[in-house]
N, C-alpha and C positions, 0 to 999 in steps of 0.2 A: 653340407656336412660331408666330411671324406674318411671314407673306412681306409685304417692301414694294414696289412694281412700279411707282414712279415713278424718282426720280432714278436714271439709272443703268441701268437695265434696257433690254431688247429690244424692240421694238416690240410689243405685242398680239396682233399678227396672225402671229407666228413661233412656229413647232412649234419643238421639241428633242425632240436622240437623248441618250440614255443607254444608252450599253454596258456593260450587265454582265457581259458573258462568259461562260463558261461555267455554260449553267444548272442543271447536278447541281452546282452551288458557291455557288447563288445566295441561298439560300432566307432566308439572315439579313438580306441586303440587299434582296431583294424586301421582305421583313415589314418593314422601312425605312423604305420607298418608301411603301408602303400604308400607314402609319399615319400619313407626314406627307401624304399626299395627303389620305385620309379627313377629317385637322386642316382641310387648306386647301380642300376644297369644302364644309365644312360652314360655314366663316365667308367663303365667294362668293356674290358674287349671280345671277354668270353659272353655264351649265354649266361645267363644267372634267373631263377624263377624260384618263386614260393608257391608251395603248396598248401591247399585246406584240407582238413577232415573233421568229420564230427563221431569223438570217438567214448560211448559210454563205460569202458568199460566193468558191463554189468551192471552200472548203477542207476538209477530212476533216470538223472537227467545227463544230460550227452555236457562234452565238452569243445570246445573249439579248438583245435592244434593244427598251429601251421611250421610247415618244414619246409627249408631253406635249405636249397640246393648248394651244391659247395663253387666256394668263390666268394658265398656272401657270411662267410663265419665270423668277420669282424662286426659288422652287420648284427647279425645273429647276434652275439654275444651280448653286444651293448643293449640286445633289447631284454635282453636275460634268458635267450635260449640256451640249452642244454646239447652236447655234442650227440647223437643218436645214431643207429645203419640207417641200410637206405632204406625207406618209406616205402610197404607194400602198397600195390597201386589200386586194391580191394577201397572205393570208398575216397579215390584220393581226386581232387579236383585240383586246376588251376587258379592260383588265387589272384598272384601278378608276375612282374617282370618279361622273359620271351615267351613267348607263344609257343615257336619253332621248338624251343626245348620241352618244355612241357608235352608238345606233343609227342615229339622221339622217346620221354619218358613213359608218357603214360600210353601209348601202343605199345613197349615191349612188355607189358603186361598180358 
């Protein structure tokens, strides 16, 4: 599967959320996520990484959201993320894709 990230697409520079909801439901669509991510930063030439967090806002049970770093907006989109800033690093883990990026991200925290 091959993302096209010209005509049409979000700017470069824009993260995306993806809610996946509850994460005791999640595990078919994470393994999803992770195998078209792993597609799409093995045929990048930049970094490109996804992010997890489990985010309640206020309510009983938490939810799952993961943010896609920019590069992978074609990506993102087709899985029905939403354009979003960038993702405080309060709470934010590595989910796939580089390493090396995620770490440059989540130390300037």
């Amino acid at each position: 599967m091959s993302f096209d990230t010209r005509e049409g697409s979000s700017p470069p520079s824009v993260w995306h959320v993806l809610n996946v909801g509850d994460p005791l439901l999640a595990d078919q669509q994470l393994e999803s996520v992770l195998q078209a991510v792993d597609e799409a930063c093995r045929q990048a030439v930049d970094d490109l990484a996804v992010f997890q967090r489990f985010e309640s806002e206020g309510r009983l049970h938490c939810e799952l959201k993961l943010y896609f770093s920019p590069g992978l907006d074609a990506l993102a989109r087709s899985l029905g993320a939403r354009p979003c800033g960038v993702p405080v690093g309060l709470g934010l883990e590595y989910f796939a894709g580089s390493e090396q990026l995620a770490q440059r991200l989540l130390s300037q925290e």
